[in-house]
N, C-alpha and C positions, 0 to 999 in steps of 0.2 A: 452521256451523263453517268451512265454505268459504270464506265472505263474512270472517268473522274472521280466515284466514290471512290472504287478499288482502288484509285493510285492512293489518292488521301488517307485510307484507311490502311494502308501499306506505310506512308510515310508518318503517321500518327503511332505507329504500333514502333518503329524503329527507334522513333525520339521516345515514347515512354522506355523502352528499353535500354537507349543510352543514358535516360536521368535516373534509373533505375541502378546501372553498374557505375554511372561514374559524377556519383550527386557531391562527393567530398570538391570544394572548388578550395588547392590549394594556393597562396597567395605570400606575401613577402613585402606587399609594396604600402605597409603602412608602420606608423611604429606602437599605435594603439590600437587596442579591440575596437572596431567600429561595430553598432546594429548595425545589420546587414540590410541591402536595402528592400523596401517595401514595393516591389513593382505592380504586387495584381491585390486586385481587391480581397480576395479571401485571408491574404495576409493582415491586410488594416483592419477586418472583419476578426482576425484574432486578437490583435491588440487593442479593441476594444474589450473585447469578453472577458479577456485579463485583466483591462482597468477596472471592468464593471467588479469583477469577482472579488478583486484587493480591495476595492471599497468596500464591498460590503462584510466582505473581514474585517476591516478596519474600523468599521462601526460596532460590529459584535467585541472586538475586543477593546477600547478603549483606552486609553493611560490613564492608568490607576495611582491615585496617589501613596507614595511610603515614606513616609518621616521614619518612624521606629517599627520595630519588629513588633513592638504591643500593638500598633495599632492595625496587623494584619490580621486573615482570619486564623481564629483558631478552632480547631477542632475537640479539644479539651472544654471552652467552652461553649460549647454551637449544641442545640438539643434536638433531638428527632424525635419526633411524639407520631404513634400510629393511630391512625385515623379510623374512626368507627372499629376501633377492635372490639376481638370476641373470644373467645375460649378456643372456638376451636373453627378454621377453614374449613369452605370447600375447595376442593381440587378443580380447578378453573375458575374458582374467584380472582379479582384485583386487588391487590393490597399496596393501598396507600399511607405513603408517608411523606408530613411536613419536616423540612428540615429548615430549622432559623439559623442562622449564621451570628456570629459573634467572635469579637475581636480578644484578644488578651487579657483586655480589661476588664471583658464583660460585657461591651457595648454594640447593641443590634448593627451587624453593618448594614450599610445602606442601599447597595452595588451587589449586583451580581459577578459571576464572571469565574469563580470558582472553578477548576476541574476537579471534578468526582467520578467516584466509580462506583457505581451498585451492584452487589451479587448477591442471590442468595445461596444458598446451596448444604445439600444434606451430605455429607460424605460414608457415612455407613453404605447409599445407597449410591455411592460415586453420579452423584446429581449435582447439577448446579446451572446458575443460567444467570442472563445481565438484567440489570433495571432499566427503566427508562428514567430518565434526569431532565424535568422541565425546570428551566431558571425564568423566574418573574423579574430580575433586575432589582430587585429590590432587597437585597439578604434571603428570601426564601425560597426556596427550591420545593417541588413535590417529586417524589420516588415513587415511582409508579413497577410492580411486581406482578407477573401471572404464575398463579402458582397449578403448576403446570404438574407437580406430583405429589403424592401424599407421605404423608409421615415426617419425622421433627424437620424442619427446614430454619436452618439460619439464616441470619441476614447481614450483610455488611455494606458499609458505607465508608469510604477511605477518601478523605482530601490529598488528592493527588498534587497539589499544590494550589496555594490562596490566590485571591484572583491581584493580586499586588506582585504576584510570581509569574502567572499567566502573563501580564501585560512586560513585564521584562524579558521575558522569554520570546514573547514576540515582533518586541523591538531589536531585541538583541540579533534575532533570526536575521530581518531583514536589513539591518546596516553592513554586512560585509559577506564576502565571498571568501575568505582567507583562513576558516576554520582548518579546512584540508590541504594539508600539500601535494600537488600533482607532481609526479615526476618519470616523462618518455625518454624513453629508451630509443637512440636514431643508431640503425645500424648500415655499416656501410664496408662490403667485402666481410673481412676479418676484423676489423676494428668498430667497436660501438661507442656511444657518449651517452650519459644522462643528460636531460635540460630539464627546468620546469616549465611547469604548463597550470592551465587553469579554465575553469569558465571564465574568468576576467584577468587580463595582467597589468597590471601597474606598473612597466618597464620601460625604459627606453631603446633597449635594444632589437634589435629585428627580429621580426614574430612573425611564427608559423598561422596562418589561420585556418580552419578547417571547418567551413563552413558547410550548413544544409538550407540556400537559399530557399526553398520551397517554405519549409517547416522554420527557417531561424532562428535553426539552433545552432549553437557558435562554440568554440571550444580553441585554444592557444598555445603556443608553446614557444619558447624561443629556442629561436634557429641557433642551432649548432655550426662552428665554424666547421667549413667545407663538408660540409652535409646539406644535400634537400631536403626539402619537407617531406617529400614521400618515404624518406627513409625511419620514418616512425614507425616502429612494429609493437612494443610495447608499453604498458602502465603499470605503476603503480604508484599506491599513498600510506600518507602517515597522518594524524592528528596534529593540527598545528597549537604551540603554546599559546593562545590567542583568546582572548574572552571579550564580549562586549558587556558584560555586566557589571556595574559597580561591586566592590567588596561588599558592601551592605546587601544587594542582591545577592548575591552567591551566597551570604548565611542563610537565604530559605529553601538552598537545594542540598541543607548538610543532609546525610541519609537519617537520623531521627526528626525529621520534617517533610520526608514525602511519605507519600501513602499511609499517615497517619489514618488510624481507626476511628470516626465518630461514635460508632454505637458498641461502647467497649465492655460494655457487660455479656456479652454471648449473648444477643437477644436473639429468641428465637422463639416459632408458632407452631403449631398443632396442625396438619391437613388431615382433611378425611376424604373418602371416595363423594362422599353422599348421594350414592348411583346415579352419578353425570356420567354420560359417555357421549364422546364427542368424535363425530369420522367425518375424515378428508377424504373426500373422493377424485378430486383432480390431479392427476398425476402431476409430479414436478417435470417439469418444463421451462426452454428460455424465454425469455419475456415475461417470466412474473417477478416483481418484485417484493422481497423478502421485509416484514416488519420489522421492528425493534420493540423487543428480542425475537430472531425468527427463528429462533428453535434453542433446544437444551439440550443437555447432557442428564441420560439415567443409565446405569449399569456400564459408565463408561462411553455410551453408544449417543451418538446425534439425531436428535429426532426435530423434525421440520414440525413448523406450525402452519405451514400455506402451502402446502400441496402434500400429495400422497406419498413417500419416499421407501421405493425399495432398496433392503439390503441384499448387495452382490456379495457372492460365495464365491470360492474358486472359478467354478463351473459358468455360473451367470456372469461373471469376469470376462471370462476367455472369449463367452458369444457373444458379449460386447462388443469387447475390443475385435473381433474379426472382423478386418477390410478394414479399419481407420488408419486414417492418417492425423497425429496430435503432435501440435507444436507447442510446447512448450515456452514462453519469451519471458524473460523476468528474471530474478534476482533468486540468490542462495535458499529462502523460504519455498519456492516451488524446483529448485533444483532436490529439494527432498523429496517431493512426488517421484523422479526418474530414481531417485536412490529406493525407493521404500516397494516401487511397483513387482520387481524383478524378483522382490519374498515372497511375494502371497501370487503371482502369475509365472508358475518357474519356465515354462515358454519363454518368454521374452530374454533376450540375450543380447548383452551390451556390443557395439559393434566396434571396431578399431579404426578410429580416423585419423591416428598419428599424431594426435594432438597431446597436451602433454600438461599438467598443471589442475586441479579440481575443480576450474571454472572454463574450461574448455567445453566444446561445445559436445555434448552425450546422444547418445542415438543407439536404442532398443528395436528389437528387432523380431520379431516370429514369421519367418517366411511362409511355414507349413499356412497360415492363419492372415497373409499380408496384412500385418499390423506395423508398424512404424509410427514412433515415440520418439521426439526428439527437443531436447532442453536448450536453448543459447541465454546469456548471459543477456540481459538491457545494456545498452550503449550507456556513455557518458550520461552524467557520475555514478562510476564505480567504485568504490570505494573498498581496499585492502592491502595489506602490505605487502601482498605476496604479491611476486611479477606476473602478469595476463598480457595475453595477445589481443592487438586489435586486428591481426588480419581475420576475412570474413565476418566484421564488426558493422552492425550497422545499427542505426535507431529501428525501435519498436515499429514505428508507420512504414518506416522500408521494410522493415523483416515482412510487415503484414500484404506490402506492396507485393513482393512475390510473390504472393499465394495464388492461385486460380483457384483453389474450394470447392467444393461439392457438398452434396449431404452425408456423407464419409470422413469429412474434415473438421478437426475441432482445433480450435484458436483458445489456450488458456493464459492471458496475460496478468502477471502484478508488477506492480515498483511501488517504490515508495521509502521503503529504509534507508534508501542511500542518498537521498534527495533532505532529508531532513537537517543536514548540516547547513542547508543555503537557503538565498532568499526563496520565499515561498513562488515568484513569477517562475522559477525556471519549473519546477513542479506543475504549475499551473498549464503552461507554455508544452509539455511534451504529455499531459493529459487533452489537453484540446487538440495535437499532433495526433494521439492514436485515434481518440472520436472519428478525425475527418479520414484516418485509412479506414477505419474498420466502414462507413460510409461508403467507401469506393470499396470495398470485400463486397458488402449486400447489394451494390449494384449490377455486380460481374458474380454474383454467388450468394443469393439470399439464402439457398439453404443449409450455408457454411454454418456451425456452431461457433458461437464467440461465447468464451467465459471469462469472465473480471472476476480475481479473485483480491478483496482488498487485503492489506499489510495488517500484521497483527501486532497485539502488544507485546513487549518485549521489558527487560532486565527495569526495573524504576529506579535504580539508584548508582546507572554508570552513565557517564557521560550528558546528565541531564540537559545542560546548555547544546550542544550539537546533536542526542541523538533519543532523546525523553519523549515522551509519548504524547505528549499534548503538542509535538510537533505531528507524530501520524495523526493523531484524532482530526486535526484541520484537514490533513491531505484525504483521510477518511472520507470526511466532509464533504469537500472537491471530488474526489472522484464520485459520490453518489448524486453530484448534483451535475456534473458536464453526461454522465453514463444514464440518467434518470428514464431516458425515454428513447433507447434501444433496445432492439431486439435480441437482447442477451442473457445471460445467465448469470447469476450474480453468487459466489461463494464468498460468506461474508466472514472472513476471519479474524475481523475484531472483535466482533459479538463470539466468535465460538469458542476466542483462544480465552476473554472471560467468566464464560459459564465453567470452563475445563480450568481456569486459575491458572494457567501455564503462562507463567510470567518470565518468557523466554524467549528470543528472537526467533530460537529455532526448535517448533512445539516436539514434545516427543512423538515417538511414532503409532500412538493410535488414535493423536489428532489429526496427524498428515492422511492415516487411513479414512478417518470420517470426512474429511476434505476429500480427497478420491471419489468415496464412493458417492459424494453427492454431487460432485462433478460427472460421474457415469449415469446417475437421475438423470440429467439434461441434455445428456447424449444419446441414451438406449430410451 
């Protein structure tokens, strides 16, 4: 019986290592994208989690009705009255505010569904931090503030778009795939071809498929004459001229219609100490989960509100980082982490892997210190004009597949930006993918570190219909609610990139450094 484990677990260990190097199943024999098929249960067990989740998106957002642009909300009219005010705050008070919503004309709307963004923030004292935004469905919201430091604090309330925009925006999301053009690169000898390609093709010509049976995730391209399909080595994309919005819709994405100001008088309050002092004694660590707002910005610097957070120096850096091993998986916003580390740890030394292009895969290095830092790009969709290689290209769950782990090893994953052009299933579909690796990580290496760090906000007035924020706030959403109850670490870069107003895809760098250093909280 002995002899029988050992063979089994000898031939169990070889098949996970050939689905491992050789999970792309390339194919020819269809002339449509088919769904791939659903052999084992944990597959069908995805495609419900995904039906359940769309629905209840689908409920939260509703279709909205719009005859005229009067009859949307407006922000001009809409009043926000403070609730039980007073002269003057304490410091850790809540301050609440009603906000009534109203249309063009004047008239209370009826319907929630509005996105908003609440901030307040002192900037003499480079302080700032988010609201919280409860929607009752019915025209009123309450804004809910911790006023977390003293001295004049502002307040701001901006209609990111009326909730008659909201509901276009995310019908518009989920009707097509065709926002992006895909276009690979098949190389073969001396000579190469472009083809297009896609999450879906509408073609009749013969199609590459490049399938990840396991996870089903699917990905196309049409076959180039006298080329295989493994002759694919690169990508790249363009914005396609495509909108699913009625012209009447798109008047509510002109840029003097987002991020419109509600409370436009500079309203602002008074904080005092009133000898409150309040200490956190539990050091940060993975597995707690962060509130809303779970921390602020004073003098520039990130300070947590649910756990104890030391700031690393040089020094407390280095004895960190000795002996780990961090992998970085994600997208251009954490490729800034491997750009920003190498200033402030001058140890660490980029290593040369002959790769070539600024989405190539990075890899830092302190041998004195065995530290190894290393950045890859998330698989399909990727989105940029510039040419990228897909060799040594895999999805996030494979990348996570390789890892064996230890207590030495940290896992920091994001996506999210580039997902926002498409329906919202595929987003949905490669967040429930990473859940079940990282899953199979804690069973082979519970005391590996996982970090989720979510996508932050970015530019409000380019590209609203493919790449506007109220498409990450959903995906924000989703990932807080498939990630809710692992044992991970959560850096929340939505809430941090709005206390700091950095209203940029890509924050500057002493956001990225407070990102850092509350990623080494949850490490050291």
């Amino acid at each position: 019986m002995l002899l029988m484990l050992i063979s089994f677990l000898v031939l169990w260990s070889a098949l996970n290592l050939a689905i491992s190097i050789h999970y792309w199943n390339n194919s020819t024999n269809s002339l449509f994208p088919k769904t791939p098929p659903i052999p084992l249960k944990s597959l069908t067990e995805t495609e419900l989690r995904i039906k359940e989740i769309m629905e209840k998106l689908d409920q939260q957002i509703p279709p909205r009705p719009f005859d005229h642009v009067n009859t949307t909300t407006s922000a001009a009219h809409s009043t926000a009255t403070i609730l039980n005010p007073r002269d003057t705050y304490c410091r850790g008070d809540q301050l609440d505010i009603l906000l009534e919503m109203r249309d063009h004309l004047g008239h209370r709307k009826q319907y929630g569904g509005d996105f908003l963004r609440a901030r307040m923030s002192s900037p003499a004292l480079m302080a700032g931090a988010s609201g919280k935004v409860t929607d009752f469905n019915n025209g009123t919201y309450l804004i809910s503030f911790t006023l977390f430091w003293e001295g004049q604090v502002f307040l701001s309330l901006l209609l990111i778009h009326p909730s008659e925009g909201v509901s276009a925006l995310w019908r518009a999301r989920n009707q097509g795939y065709d926002k992006i053009i895909f276009k690979g690169k098949f190389v073969n000898g001396t000579s190469h071809v472009f083809s297009e390609c896609g999450l879906t093709l509408n073609s009749s010509a013969e199609l590459c498929e490049y399938l990840d049976n396991r996870d089903q995730e699917a990905f196309y391209c049409v076959k180039p004459q006298h080329m295989p399909c493994e002759a694919l080595t690169h990508m790249t994309t363009q914005n396609r001229k495509v909108s699913y919005l009625t012209e009447r819709e798109n008047g509510l994405f002109h840029r003097s219609k987002v991020g419109v100001e509600i409370m436009k008088d500079g309203k602002h309050i008074d904080v005092a100490k009133c000898n409150k002092s309040e200490k956190i004694e539990e050091k940060c660590q993975v597995g707690m989960k962060p509130p809303v707002p779970g921390g602020y910005t004073l003098q520039g610097r990130w300070i947590t509100t649910f756990c104890n957070q030391i700031q690393f120096d040089t020094i407390k850096m280095n004895d960190c980082l000795k002996g780990k091993l961090i992998y970085l998986l994600g997208d251009s916003t954490l490729r800034q982490w491997i750009y920003h580390l190498p200033k402030v740890v001058k140890t660490l030394q980029f290593f040369d892997l002959h790769e070539t292009g600024i989405f190539k895969k990075h890899l830092l290095l302190d041998a004195e210190r065995h530290t190894l830092i290393q950045w890859k790009k998330h698989s399909l969709p990727f989105l940029t004009f510039q040419l990228y290689s897909l060799i040594d290209h895999n999805y996030i769950p494979r990348e996570i597949d390789l890892l064996s782990g230890d207590k030495n090893t940290a896992i920091v994953i994001t996506f999210g930006q580039h997902f926002r052009p498409f329906p919202i299933d595929i987003f949905i579909r490669r967040a429930i993918g990473v859940r079940k690796a990282i899953e199979r990580l804690f069973l082979r290496s519970p005391t590996t570190k996982v970090i989720i760090k979510t996508e932050n906000i970015r530019e409000m007035h380019i590209e609203t219909e493919r790449f506007g924020d109220f498409h990450g706030y959903i995906q924000y959403l989703i990932m807080k609610d498939i990630f809710k109850d692992l044992n991970m670490g959560i850096i929340d870069a939505w809430d941090m990139t709005i206390a700091y107003g950095t209203n940029n895809i890509h924050p500057p760098d002493h956001v990225i450094g407070n990102q850092i250093n509350m990623f080494l909280n949850y490490i050291c």
